[in-house]
C-alpha positions in Angstrom: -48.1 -55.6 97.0 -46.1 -53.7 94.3 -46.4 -50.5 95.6 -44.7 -52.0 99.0 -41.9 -53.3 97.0 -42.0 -50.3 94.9 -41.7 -48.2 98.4 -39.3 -50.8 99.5 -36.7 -50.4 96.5 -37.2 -46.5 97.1 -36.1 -47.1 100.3 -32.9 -48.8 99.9 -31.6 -46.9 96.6 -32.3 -43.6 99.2 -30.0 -45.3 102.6 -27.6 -46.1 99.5 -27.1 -42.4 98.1 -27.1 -41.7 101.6 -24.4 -43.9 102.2 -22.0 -42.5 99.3 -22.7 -39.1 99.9 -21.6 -39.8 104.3 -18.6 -41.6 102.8 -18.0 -38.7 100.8 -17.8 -36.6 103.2 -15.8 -38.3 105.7 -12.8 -38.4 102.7 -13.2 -35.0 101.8 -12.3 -34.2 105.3 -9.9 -36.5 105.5 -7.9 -34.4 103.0 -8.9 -31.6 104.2 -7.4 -32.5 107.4 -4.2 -33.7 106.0 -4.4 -30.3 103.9 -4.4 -28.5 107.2 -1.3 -30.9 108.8 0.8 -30.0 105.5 0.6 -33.9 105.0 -1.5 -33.4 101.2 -0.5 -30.3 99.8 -3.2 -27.3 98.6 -5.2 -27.8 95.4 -3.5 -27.3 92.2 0.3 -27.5 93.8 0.7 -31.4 94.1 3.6 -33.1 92.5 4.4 -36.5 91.7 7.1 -36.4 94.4 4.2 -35.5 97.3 2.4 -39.2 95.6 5.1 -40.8 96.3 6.3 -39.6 99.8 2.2 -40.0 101.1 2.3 -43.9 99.2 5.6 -44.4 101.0 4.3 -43.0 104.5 1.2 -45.7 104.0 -0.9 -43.2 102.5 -2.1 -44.7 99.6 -5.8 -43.4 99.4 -4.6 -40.1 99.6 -1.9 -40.6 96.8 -4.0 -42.6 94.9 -6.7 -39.5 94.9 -3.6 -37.3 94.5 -2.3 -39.1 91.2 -5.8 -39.0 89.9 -5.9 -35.5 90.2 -2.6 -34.6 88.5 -2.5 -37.5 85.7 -6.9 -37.0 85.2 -7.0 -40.8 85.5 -9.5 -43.7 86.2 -9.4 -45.5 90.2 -7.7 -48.7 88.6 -5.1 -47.2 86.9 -4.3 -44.7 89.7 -3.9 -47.4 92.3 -2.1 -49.5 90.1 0.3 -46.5 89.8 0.4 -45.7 93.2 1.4 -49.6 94.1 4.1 -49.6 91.6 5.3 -46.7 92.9 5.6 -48.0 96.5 7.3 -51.0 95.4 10.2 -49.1 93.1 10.3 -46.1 95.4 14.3 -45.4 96.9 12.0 -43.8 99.6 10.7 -46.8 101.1 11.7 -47.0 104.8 12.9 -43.7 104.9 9.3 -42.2 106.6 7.3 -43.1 109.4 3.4 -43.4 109.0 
């Protein structure tokens, strides 16, 4: 009876990593997508003008992972960023998504 639980617990924690790595993935080729369409600029060159105009444009995943590459930050305080900036950003309006 333990040993099925054990197996069963196994289980799970496996379809879980599974899970993060396939979500993983899927983002990383997101950006890498949006890489390709100019829309996230190349690794190393992104400003805190290029978080702005992809938060404006409704692209706050990507300039919330954006921000936390250039300021080396935690998710929370990235987003929390990123929402500010939306919401005091002259830009607002001025792009389509």
């Amino acid at each position: 009876m333990l040993m099925t639980i054990i197996y069963a617990l196994a289980g799970a924690i496996g379809l879980v990593i599974g899970l993060v790595f396939l979500l993983d993935a899927i983002h990383r080729a997101r950006v890498r997508q949006a890489q390709r369409t100019g829309l996230y600029p190349p690794a190393g060159q992104g400003t805190d003008q290029d978080v702005e105009r992809l938060a404006v444009q409704g692209q706050k995943v990507l300039a919330i992972r954006l921000y936390r590459e250039l300021h080396d930050t935690d998710l929370k305080t990235a987003k929390e960023a990123v929402d500010k900036i939306v919401k005091q950003s002259p830009l607002k309006g001025h792009y389509r998504s």
